[in-house]
N, CA, C and O atoms as a printed pandas DataFrame, in Angstrom:
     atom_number atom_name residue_name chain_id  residue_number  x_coord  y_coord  z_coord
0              1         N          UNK        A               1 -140.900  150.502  -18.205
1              2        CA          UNK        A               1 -140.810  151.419  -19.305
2              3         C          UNK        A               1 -140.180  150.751  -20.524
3              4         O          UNK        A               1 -140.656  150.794  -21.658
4              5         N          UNK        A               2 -138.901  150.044  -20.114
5              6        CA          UNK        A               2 -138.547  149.593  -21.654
6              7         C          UNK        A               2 -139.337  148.031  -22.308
7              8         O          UNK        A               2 -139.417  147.621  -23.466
8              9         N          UNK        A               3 -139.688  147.618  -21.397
9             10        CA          UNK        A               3 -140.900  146.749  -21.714
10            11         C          UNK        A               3 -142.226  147.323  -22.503
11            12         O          UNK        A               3 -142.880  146.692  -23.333
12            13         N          UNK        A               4 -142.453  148.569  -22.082
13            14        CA          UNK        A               4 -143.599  149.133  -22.740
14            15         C          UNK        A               4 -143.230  149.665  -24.231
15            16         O          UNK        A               4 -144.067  149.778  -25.127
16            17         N          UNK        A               5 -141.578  150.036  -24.384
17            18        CA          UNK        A               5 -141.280  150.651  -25.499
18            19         C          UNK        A               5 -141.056  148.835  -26.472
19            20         O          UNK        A               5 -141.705  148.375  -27.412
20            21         N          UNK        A               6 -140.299  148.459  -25.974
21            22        CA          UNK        A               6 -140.207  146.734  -26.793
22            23         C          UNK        A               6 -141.462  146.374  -27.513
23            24         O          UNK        A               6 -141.544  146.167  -28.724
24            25         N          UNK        A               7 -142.739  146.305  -26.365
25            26        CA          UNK        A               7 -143.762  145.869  -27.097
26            27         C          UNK        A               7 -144.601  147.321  -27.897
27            28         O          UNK        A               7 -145.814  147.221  -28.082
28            29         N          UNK        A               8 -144.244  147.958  -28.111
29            30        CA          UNK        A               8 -144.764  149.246  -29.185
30            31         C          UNK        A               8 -144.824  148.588  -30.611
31            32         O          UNK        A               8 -143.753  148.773  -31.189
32            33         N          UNK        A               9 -145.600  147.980  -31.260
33            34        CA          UNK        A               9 -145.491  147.571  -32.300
34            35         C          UNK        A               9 -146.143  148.549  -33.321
35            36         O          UNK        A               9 -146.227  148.287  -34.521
36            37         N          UNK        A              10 -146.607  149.723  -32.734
37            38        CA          UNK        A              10 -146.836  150.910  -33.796
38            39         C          UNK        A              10 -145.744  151.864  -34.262
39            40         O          UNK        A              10 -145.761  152.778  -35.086
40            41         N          UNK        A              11 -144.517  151.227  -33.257
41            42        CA          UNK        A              11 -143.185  151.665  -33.959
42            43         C          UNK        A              11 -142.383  150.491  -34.649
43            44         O          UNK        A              11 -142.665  149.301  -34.508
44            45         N          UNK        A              12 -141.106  151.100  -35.592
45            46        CA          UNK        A              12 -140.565  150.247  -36.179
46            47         C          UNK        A              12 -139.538  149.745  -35.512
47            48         O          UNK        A              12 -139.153  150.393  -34.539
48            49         N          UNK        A              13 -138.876  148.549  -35.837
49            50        CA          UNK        A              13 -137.704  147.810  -34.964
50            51         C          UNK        A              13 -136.971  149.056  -34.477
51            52         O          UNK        A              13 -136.659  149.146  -33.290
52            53         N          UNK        A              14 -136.662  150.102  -35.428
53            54        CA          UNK        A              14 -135.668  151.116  -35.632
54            55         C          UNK        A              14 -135.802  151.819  -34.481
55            56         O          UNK        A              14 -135.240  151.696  -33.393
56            57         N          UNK        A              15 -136.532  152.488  -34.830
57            58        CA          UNK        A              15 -137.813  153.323  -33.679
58            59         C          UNK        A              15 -137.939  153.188  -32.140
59            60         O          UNK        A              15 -138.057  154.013  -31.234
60            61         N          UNK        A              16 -137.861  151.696  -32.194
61            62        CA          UNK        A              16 -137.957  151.189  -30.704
62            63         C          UNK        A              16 -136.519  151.330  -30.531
63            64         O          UNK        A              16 -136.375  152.064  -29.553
64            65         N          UNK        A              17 -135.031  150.887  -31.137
65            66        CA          UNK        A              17 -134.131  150.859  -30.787
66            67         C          UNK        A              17 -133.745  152.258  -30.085
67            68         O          UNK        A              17 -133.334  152.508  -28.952
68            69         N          UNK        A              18 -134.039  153.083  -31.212
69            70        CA          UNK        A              18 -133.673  154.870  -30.835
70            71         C          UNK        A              18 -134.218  154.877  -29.544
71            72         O          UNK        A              18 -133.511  155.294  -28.626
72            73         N          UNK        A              19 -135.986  154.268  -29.193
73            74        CA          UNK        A              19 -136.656  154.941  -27.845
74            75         C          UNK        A              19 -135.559  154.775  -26.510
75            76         O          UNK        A              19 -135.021  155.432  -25.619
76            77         N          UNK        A              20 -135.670  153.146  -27.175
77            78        CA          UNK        A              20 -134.755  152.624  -25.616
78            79         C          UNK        A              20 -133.053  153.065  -25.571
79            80         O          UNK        A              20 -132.505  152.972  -24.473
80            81         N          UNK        A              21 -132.445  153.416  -26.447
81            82        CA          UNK        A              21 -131.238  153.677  -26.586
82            83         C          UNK        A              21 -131.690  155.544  -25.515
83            84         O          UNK        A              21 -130.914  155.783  -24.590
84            85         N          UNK        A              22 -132.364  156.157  -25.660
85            86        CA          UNK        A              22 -132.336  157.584  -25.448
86            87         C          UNK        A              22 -132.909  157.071  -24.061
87            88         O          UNK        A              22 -132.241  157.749  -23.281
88            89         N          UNK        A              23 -133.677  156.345  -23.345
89            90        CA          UNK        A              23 -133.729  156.056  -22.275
90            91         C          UNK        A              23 -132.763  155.329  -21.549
91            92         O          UNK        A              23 -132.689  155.426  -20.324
92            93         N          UNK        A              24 -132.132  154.719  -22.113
93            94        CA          UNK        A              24 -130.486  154.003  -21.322
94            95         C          UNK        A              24 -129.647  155.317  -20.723
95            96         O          UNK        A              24 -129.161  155.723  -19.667
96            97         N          UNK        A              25 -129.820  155.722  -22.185
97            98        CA          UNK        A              25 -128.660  157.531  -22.334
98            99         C          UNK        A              25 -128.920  158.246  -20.844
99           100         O          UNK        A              25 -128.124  158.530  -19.949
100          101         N          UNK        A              26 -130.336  158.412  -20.949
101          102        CA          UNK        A              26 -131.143  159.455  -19.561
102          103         C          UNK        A              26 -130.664  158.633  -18.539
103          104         O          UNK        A              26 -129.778  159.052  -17.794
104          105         N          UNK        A              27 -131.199  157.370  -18.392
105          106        CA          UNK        A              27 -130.754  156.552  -17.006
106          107         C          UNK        A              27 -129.446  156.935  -16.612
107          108         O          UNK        A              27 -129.219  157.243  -15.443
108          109         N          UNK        A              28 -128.199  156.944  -17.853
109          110        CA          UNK        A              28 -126.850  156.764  -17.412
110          111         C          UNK        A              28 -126.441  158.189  -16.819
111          112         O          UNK        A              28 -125.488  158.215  -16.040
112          113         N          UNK        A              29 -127.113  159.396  -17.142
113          114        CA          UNK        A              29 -127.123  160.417  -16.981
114          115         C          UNK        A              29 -127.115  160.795  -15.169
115          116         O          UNK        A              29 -126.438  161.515  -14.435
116          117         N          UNK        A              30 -128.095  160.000  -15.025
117          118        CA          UNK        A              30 -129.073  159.932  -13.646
118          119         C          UNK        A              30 -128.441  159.451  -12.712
119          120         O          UNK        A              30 -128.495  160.005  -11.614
120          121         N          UNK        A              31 -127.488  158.010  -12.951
121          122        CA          UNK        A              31 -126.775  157.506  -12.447
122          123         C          UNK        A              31 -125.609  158.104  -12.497
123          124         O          UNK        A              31 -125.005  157.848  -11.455
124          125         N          UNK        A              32 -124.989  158.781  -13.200
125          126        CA          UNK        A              32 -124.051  159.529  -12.954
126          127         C          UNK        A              32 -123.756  160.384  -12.462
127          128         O          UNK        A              32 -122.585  160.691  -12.239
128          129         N          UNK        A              33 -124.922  161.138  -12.092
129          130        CA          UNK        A              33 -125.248  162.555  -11.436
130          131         C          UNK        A              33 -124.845  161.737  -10.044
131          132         O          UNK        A              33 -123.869  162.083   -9.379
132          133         N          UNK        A              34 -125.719  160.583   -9.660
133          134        CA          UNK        A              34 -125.750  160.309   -8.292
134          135         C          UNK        A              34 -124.257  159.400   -7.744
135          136         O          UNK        A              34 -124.126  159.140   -6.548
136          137         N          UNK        A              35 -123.316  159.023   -8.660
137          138        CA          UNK        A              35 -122.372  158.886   -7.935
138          139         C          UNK        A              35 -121.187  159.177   -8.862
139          140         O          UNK        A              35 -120.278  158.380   -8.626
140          141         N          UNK        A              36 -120.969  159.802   -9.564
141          142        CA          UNK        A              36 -119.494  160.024   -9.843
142          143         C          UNK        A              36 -118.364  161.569   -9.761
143          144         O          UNK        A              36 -117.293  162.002  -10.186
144          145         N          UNK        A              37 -119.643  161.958   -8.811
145          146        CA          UNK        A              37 -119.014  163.224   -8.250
146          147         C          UNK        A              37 -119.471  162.940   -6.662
147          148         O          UNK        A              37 -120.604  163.159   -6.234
148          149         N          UNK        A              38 -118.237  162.352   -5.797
149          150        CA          UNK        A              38 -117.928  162.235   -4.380
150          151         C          UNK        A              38 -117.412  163.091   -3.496
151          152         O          UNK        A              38 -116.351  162.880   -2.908
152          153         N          UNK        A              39 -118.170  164.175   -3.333
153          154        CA          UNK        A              39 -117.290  165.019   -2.408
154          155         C          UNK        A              39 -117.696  165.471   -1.236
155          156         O          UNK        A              39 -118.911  165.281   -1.197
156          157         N          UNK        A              40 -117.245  166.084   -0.029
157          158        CA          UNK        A              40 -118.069  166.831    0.880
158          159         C          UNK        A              40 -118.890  167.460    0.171
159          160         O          UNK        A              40 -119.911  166.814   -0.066
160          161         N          UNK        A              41 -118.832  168.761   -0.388
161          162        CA          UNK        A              41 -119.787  169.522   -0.748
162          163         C          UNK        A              41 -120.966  169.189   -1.715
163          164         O          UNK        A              41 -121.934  169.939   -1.839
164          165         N          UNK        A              42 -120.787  167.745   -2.546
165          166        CA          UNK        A              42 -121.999  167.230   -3.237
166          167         C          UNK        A              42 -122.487  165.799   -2.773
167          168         O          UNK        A              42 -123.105  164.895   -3.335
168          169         N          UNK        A              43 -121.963  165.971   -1.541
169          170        CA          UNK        A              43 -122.797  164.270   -0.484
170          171         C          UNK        A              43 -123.771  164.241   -0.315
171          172         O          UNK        A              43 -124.232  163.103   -0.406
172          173         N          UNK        A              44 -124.811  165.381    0.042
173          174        CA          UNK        A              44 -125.975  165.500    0.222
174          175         C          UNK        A              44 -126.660  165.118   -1.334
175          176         O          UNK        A              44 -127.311  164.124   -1.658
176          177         N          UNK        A              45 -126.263  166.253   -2.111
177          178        CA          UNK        A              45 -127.120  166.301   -3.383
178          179         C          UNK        A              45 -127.091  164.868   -4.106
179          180         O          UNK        A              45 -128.029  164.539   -4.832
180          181         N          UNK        A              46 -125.950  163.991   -3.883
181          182        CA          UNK        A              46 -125.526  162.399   -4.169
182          183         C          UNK        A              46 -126.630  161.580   -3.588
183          184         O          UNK        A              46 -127.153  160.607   -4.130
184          185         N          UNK        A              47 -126.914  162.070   -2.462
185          186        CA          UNK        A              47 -127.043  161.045   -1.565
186          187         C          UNK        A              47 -128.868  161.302   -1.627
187          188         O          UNK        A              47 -129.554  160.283   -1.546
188          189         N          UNK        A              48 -129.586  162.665   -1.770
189          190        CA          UNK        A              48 -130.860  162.889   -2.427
190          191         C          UNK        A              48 -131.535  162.518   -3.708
191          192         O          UNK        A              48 -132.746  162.350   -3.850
192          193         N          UNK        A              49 -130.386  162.383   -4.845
193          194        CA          UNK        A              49 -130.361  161.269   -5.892
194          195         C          UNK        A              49 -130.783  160.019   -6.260
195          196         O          UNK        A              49 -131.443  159.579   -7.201
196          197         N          UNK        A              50 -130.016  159.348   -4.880
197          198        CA          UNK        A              50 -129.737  157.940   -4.760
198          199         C          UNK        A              50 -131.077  157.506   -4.111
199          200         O          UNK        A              50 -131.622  156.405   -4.184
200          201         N          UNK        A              51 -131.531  158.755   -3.382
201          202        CA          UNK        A              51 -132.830  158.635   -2.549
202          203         C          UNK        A              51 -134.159  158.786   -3.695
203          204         O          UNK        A              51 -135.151  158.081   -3.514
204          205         N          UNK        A              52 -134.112  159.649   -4.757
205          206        CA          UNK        A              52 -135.378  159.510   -5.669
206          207         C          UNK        A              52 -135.343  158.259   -6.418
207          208         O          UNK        A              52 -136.276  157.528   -6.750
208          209         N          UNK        A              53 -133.890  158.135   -6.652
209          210        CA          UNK        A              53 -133.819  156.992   -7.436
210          211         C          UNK        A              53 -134.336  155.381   -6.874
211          212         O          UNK        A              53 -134.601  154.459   -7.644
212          213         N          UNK        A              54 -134.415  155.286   -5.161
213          214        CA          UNK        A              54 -134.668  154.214   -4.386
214          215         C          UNK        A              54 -133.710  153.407   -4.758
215          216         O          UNK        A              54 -134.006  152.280   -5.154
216          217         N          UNK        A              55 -132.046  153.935   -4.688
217          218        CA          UNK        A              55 -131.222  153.498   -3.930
218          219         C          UNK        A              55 -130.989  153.001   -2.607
219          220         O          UNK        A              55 -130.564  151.970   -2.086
220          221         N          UNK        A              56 -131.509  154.327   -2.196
221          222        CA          UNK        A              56 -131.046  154.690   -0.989
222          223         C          UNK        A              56 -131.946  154.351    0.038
223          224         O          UNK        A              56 -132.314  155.472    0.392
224          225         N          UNK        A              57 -132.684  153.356    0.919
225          226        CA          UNK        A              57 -133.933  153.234    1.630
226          227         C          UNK        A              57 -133.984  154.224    3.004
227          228         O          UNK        A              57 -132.962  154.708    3.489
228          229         N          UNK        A              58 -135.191  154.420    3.489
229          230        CA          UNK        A              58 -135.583  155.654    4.637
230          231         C          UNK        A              58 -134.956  154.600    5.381
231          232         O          UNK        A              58 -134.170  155.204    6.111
232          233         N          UNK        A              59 -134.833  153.177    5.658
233          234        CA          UNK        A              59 -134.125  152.685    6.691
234          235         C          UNK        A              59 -132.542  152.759    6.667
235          236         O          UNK        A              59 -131.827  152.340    7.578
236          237         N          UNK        A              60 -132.054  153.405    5.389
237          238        CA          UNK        A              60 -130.747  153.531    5.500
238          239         C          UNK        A              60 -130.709  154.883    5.752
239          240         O          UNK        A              60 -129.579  155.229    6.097
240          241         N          UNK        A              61 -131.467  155.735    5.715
241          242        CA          UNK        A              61 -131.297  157.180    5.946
242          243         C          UNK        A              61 -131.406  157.416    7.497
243          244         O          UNK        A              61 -130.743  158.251    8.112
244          245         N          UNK        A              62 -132.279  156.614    8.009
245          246        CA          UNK        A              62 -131.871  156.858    9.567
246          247         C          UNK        A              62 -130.809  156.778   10.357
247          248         O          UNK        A              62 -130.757  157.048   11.557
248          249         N          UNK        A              63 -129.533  156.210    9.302
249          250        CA          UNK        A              63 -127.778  155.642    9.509
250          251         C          UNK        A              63 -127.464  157.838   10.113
251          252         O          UNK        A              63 -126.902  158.289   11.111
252          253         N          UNK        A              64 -127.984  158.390    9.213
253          254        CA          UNK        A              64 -127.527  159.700    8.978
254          255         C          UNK        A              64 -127.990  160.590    9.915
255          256         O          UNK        A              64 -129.079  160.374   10.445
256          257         N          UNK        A              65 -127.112  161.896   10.308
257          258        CA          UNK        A              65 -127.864  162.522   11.533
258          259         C          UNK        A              65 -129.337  163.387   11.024
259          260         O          UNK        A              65 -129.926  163.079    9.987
260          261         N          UNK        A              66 -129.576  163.964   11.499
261          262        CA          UNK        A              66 -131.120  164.758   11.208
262          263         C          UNK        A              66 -130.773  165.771   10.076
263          264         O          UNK        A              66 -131.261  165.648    8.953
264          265         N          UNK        A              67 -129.970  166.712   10.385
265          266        CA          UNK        A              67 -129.833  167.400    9.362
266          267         C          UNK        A              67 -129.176  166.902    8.134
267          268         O          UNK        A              67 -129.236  167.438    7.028
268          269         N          UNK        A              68 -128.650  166.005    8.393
269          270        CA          UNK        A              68 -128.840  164.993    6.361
270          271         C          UNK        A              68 -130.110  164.533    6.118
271          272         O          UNK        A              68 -130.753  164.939    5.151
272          273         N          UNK        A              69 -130.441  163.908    6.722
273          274        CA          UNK        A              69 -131.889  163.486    6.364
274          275         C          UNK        A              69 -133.109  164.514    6.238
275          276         O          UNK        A              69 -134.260  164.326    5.845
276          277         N          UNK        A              70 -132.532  165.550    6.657
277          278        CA          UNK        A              70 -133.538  167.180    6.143
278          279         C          UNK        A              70 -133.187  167.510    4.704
279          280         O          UNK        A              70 -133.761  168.061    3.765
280          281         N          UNK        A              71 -132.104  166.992    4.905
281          282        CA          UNK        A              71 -131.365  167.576    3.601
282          283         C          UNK        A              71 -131.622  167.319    2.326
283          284         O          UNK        A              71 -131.442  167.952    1.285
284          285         N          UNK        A              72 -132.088  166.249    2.593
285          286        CA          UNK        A              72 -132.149  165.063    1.407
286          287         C          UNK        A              72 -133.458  164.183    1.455
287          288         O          UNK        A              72 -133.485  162.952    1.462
288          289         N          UNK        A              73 -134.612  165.096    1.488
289          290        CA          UNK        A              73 -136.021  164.751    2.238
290          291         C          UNK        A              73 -136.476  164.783    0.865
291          292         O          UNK        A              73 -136.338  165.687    0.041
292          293         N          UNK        A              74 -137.088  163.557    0.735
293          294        CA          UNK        A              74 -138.168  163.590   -1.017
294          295         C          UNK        A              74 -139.116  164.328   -0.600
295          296         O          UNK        A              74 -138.755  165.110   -1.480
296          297         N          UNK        A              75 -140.176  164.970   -0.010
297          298        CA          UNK        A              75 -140.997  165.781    0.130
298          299         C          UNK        A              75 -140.788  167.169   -0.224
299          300         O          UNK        A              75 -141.689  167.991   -0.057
């Protein structure tokens, strides 16, 4: 993605800076959601995060009992 916004040459230097600056912003957002709230009650939703994001691999999810891995099912 920010490769695709870099080479946009139908935008201006400016233009491209703003695109990729508002996509860093979203990323940091994303990443923050998925780990800077550690608790029992938001481990799952952390840990389903980390899983869209492909943090987290199905071979590390098998570490977890069944009902986490229900929990936190990309499907």
């Amino acid at each position: 993605m920010s490769a695709h916004i870099c080479g946009d040459e139908s935008l201006s230097a400016h233009e491209r800076y703003r695109a990729l600056y508002a996509l860093l912003e979203g990323r940091d957002r994303e990443m923050s959601a998925a780990f800077d709230d550690f608790r029992r009650s938001t481990a799952e939703l952390c840990l389903g995060l980390m899983r869209r994001q492909g943090i987290v691999t199905d071979e590390e999810m098998r570490e977890f009992s069944p009902e986490v891995q229900h929990a936190t099912d990309l499907d």
